[in-house]
Steps between C-alpha positions, in 0.01 A plus 500: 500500500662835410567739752240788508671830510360856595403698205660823401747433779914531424676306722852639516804221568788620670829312579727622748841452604718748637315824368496676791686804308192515249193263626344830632486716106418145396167478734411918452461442149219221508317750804517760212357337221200628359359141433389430854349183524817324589671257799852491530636112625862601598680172516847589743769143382659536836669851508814505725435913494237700623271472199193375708534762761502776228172338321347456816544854603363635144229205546417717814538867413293430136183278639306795573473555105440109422093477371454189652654278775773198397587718259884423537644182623894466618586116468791408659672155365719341778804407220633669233313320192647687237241700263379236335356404841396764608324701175251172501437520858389847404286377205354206688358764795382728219104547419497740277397505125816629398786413667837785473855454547659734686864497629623639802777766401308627194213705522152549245354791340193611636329414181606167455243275612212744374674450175573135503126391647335710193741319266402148677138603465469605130746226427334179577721326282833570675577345848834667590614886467746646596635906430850691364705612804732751598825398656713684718822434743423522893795722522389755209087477504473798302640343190225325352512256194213375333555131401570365128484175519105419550297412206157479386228325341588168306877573553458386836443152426833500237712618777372243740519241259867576439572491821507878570349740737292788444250518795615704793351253785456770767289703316275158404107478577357174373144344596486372838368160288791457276710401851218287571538312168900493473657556843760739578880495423709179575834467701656328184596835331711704750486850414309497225153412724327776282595422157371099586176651603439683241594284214263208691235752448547514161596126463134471630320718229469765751501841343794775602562880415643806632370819543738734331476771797790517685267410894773381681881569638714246532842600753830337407700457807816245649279293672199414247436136445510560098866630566622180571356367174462772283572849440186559261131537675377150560317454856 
């Protein structure tokens, strides 16, 4: 029996580890979008900072302006999982319709899930979207550089299918029923969780585009998880 999810409601995945530094621009950014039927399922993989205090103390200063009650839950695993883990611990509490990736040490336009909903909605036929991106370096955030690797349309499925990558996976919203139907990433990729995902999507029919709006910003820093992988935007 398939899971019945909330409609119109964008639940928003985050992974943490370590993001104490930026977990708190991270969290501002989903209070201020202008989409507000949301619930954020912040999933901490055993932070050895003070990540968790920080979120709990924005958690606290920010409920006042929360519509609704269980608006925001702060799931602490008891071992490091790694983010394969601990992104489909996220998606398996989620109940929304949509379901949004977030990470932890980037933050989201305020338009972005307005934008990516309406697309969803007059869309039927695609399942994933995700949008172009500005990157910037944590020690220079005023230099801003809009992406030029993401593509579009039916190129999408070419990339994938030549083993590229051209989906930003932090700015991703899919339909809370595609996870249903195909699971989340495996632990048999390592740091390439997002480009697996997203090429099962496709692998199962599902339908993917980006949004050519630039509704996210991505931060480059020492410590990022795609740094020890790769030096181009992947997860």
């Amino acid at each position: 029996m398939a899971k019945e999810r909330i409609e119109g409601l964008v639940s928003v995945v985050i992974t943490n580890f370590n993001r104490a530094a930026y977990i708190r621009e991270c969290l501002d950014s989903i209070l201020q979008q202008t989409y507000e039927n949301w619930e954020i399922i912040l999933i901490d993989d055993a932070s050895t900072d003070h990540s968790v205090e920080v979120a709990r103390e924005w958690l606290e200063e920010s409920k006042r302006f929360f519509p609704r009650e269980n608006q925001v839950l702060i799931h602490e695993l008891p071992r490091n999982i790694g983010f394969s883990g601990a992104i489909n611990v996220g998606h398996y509490l989620s109940r929304g319709e949509f379901i949004a990736i977030q990470d932890s040490d980037d933050f989201s336009h305020i338009l972005r899930f307005s934008r990516q909903v309406e697309y969803l909605k007059n869309h039927p036929q695609i399942d994933l979207v995700g949008t172009n991106y500005y990157a910037f370096s944590a020690d220079h955030p005023e230099k801003k550089q809009l992406a030029g690797w993401i593509k579009y349309g039916d190129d999408i499925r070419k990339v994938y299918g030549n083993g590229g990558h051209c989906v930003c996976h932090g700015t991703c919203m899919f339909r809370g029923r595609l996870f249903d139907q195909i699971g989340g990433p495996t632990r048999r990729i390592e740091g390439a969780e997002d480009y697996e995902f997203i090429a099962k999507a496709l692998n199962a029919k599902a339908g993917v585009n980006n949004i050519a709006e630039a509704l996210y910003y991505y931060r480059t820093h020492a410590e990022q998880r795609s740094a020890h992988y790769y030096r181009k935007k992947g997860g």
